[in-house]
Backbone bond lengths (Angstrom), bond angles and torsions (degrees), N, CA, C in turn:
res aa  C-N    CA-C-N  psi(-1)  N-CA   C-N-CA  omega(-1)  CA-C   N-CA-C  phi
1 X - - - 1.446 - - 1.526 107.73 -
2 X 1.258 105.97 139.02 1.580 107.20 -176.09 1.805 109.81 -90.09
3 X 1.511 95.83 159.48 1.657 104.33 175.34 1.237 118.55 -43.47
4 X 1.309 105.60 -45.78 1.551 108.67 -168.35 1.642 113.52 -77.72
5 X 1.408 110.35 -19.86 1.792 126.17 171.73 1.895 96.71 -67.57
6 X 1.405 107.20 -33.97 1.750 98.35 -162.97 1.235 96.53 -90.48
7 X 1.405 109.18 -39.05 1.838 93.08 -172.37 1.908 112.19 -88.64
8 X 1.353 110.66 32.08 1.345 129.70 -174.39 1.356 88.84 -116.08
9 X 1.239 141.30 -66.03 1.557 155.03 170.19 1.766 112.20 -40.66
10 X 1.353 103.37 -24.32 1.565 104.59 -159.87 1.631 95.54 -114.25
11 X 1.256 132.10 -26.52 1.536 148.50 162.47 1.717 89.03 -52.98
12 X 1.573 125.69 -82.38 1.225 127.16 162.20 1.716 134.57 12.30
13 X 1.776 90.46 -74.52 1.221 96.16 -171.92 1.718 91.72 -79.92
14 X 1.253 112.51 -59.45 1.347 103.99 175.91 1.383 137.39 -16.64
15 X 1.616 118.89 -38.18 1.414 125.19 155.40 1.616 124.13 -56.20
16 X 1.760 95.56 -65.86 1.562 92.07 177.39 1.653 108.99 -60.68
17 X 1.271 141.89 -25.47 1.110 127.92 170.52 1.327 127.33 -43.42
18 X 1.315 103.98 -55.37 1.653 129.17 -176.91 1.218 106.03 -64.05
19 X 1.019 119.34 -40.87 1.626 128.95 -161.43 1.697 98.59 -79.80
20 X 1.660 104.70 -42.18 1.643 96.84 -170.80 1.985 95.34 -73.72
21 X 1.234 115.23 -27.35 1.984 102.18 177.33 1.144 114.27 -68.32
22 X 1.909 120.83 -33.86 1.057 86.07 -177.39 1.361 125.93 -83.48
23 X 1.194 107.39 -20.83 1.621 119.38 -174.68 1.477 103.42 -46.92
24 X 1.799 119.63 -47.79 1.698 105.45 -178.43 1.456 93.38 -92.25
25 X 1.241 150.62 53.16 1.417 139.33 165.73 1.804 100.33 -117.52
26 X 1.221 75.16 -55.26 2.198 90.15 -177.58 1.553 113.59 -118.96
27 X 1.122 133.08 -8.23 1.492 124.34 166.91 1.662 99.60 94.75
28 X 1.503 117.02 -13.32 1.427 120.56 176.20 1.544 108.77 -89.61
29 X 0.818 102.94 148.17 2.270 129.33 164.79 1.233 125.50 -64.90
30 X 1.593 111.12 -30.67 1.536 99.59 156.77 1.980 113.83 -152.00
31 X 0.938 101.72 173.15 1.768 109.23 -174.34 1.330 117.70 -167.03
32 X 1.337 112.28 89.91 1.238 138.89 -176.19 1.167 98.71 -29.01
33 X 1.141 129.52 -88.39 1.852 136.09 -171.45 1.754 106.81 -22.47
34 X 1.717 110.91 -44.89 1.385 113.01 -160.44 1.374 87.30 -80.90
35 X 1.573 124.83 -49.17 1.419 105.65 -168.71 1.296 133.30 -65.01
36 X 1.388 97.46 -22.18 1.847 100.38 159.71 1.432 133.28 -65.36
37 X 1.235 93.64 -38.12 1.529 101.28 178.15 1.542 110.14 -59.24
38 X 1.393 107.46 -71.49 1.764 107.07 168.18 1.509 117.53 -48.09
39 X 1.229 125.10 -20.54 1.892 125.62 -178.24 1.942 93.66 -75.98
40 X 1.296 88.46 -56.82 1.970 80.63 176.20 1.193 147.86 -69.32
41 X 1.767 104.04 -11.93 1.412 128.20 162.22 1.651 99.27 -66.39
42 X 1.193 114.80 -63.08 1.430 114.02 -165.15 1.421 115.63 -48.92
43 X 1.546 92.13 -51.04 1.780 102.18 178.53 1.283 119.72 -46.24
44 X 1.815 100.68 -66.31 1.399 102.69 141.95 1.882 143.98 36.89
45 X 1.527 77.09 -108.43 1.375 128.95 168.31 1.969 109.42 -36.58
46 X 1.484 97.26 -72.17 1.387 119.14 172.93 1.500 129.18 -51.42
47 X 1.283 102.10 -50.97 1.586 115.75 177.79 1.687 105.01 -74.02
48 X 1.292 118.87 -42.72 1.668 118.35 179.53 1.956 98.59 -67.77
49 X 0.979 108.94 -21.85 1.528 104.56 -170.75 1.485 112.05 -77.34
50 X 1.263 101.75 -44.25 1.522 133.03 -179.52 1.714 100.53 -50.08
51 X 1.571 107.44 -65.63 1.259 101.75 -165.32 2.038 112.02 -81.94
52 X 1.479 117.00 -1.31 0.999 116.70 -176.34 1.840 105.66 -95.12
53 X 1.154 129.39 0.00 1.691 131.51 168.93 1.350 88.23 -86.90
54 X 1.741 87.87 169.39 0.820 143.68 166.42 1.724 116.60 -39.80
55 X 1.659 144.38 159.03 0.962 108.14 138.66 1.478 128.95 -98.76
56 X 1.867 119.61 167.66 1.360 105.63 -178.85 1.694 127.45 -31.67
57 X 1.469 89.54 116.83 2.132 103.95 163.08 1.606 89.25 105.80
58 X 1.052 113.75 -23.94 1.536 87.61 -175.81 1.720 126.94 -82.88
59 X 1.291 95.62 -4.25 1.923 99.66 164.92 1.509 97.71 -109.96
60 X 1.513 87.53 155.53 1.512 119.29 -152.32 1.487 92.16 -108.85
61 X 1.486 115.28 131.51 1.688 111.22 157.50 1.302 120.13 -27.91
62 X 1.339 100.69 -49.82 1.815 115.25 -138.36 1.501 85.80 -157.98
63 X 1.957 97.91 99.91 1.661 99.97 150.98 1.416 121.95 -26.52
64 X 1.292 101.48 -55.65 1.937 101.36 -164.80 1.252 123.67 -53.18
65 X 1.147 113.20 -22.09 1.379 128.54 165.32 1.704 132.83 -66.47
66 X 0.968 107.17 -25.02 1.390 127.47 -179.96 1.749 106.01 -61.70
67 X 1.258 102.10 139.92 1.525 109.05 160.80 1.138 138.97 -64.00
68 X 1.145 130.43 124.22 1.901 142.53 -138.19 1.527 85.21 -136.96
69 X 1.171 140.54 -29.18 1.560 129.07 169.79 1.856 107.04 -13.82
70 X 1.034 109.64 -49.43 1.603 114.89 -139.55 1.933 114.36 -112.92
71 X 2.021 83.94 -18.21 1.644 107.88 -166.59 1.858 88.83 -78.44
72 X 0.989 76.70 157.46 1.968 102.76 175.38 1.732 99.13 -151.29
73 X 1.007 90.81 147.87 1.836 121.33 -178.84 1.974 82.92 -66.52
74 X 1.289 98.70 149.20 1.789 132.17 164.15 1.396 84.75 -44.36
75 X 1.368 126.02 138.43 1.534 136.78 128.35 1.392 98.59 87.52
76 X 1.698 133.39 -13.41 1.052 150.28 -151.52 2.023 115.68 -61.54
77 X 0.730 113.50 71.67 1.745 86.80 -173.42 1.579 111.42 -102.50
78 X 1.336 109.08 165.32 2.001 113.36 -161.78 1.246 96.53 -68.38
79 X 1.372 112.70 170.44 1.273 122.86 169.87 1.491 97.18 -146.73
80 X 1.347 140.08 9.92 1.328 127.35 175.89 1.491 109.80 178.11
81 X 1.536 97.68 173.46 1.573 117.18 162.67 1.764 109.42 -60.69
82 X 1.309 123.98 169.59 1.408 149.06 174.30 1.755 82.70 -46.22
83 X 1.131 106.37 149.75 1.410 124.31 166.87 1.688 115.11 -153.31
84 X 1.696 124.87 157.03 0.743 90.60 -168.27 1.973 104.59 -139.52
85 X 1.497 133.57 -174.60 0.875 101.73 -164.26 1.711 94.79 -176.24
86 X 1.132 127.27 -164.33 1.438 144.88 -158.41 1.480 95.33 -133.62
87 X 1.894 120.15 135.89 1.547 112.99 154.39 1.868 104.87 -80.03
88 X 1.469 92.33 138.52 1.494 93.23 179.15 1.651 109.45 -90.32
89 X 1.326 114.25 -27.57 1.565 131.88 175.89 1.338 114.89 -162.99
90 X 1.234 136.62 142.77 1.580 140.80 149.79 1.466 113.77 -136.71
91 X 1.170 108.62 130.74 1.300 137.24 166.04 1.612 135.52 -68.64
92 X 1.600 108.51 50.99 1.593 104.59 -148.47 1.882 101.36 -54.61
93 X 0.910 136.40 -20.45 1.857 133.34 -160.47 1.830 74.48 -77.78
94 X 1.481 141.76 -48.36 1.171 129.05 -145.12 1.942 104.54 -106.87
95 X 1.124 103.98 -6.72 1.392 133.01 -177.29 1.904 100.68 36.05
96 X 1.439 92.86 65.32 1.785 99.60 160.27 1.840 94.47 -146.66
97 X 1.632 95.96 171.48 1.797 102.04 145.99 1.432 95.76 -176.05
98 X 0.941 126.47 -154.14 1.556 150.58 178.75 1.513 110.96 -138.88
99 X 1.336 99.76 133.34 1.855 141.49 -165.37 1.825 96.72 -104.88
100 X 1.559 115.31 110.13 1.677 101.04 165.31 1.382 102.64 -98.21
101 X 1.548 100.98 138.91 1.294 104.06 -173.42 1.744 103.00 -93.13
102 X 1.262 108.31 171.28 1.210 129.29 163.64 1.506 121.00 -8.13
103 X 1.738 100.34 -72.08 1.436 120.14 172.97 1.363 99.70 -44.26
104 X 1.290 114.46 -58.22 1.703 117.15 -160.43 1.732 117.08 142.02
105 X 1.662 95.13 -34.60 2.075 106.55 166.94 1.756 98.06 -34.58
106 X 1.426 92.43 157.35 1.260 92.21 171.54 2.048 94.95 -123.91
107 X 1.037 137.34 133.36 1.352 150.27 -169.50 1.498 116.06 -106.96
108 X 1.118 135.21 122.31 1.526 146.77 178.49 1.844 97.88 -55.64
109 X 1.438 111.23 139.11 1.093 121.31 155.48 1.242 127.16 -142.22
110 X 1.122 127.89 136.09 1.631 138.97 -179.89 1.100 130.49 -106.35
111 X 1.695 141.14 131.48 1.513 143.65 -125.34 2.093 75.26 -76.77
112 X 0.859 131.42 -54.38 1.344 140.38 -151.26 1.609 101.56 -48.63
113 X 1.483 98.17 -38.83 1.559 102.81 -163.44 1.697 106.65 -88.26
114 X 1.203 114.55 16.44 1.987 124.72 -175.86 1.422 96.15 -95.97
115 X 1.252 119.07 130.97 1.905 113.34 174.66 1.765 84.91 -100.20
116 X 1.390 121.75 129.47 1.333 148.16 153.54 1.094 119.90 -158.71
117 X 1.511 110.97 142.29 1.334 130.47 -173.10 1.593 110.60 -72.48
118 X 1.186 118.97 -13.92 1.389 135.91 -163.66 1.663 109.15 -124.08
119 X 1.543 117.98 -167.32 1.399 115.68 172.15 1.357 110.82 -56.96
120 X 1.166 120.79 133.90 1.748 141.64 -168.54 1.902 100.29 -97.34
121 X 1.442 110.28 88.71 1.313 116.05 173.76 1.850 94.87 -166.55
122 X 1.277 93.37 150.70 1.271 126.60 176.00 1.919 138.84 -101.74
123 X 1.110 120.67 98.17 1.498 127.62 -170.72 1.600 113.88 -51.92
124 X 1.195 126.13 118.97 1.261 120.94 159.74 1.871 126.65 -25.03
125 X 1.284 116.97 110.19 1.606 90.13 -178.63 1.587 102.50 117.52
126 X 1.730 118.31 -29.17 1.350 104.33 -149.29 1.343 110.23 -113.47
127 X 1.157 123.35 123.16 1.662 141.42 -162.43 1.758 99.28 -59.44
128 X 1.151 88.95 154.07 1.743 100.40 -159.99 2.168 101.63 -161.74
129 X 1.201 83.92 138.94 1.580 97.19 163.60 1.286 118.98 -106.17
130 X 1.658 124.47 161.71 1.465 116.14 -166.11 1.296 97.47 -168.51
131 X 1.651 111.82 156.68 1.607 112.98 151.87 1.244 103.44 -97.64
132 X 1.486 110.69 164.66 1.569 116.16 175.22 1.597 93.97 -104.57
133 X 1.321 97.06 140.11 1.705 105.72 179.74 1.431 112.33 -120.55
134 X 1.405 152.03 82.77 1.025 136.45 173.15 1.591 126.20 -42.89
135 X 1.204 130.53 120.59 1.251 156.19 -143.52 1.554 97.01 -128.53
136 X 1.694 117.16 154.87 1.210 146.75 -179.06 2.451 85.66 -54.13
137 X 1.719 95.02 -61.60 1.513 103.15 178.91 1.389 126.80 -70.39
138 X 1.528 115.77 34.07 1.004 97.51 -162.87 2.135 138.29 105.49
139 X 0.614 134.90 -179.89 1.474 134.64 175.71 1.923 98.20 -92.62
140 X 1.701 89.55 133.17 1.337 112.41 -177.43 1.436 113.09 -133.80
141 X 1.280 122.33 151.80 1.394 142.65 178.25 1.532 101.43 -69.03
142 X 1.427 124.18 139.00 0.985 110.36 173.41 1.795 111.13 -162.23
143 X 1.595 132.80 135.38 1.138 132.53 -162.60 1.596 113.11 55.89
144 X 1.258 126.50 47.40 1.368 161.42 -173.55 1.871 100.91 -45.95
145 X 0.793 102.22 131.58 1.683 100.54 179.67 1.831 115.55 -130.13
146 X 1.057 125.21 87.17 1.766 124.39 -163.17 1.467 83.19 -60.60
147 X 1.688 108.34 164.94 1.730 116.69 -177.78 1.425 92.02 -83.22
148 X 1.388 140.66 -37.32 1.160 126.82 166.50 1.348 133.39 -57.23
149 X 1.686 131.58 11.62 1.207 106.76 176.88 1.967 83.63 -153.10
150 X 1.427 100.42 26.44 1.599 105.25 161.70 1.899 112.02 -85.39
């Protein structure tokens, strides 16, 4: 939607706004002073909004979708080669679970850290490759690989 569509939309409400205060303030339909004030909030409003996004394409519908190739966890640094392992549980509504690895540890994983082209969740049961990333929490799953889309 363009600037001139939002601050057309926000002029808008700005009238009926004004119009509904003054009507219970003074019993009158319109009042210059009020309608400015609310016309410049809105405007306001629009132009600070405008310049605080993103520009076009660079927000994503849907985090989950986004590319994790490159992402690493906060504070995160490697600790190894590919390793590999079993999901022990995931929680797609809460988008975490835990991965047992090889050894037997069981390792935190997060929907963010799964590379799929599709919905980013993991089956109970289903063998998976990973880096281990040491994290602020501990050791984390990270650049996640399901055996189905290795």
């Amino acid at each position: 939607m363009s600037v001139t569509v939002k601050i057309l939309i926000a002029l808008l409400i700005a009238a009926i706004t004004a119009s509904i205060v003054t009507t219970l303030q003074t019993g009158s339909l319109f009042n210059l002073a009020i309608w400015s004030a609310f016309a410049a909030a809105c405007v306001a409003s629009v132009l600070l909004g405008t310049l605080s996004t993103a520009p076009a394409g660079a927000i994503r519908d849907n985090p989950a979708d986004a590319d994790t190739s490159q992402r690493k966890a906060p504070g995160a640094t490697a600790t190894g080669q590919r390793e590999h392992g079993k999901v022990k549980w995931f929680n797609i509504s809460k988008g975490f679970g835990f991965i047992v690895r090889d050894n037997g540890e069981e390792i935190f994983v997060h929907f963010r850290s799964i590379q799929s082209n599709g919905r980013r969740g993991l089956r109970d049961g289903q063998a998976v490759s990973f880096v281990v990333r040491q994290s602020d929490k501990g050791p984390q799953a990270e650049e996640v690989i399901a055996s189905d889309n290795a």
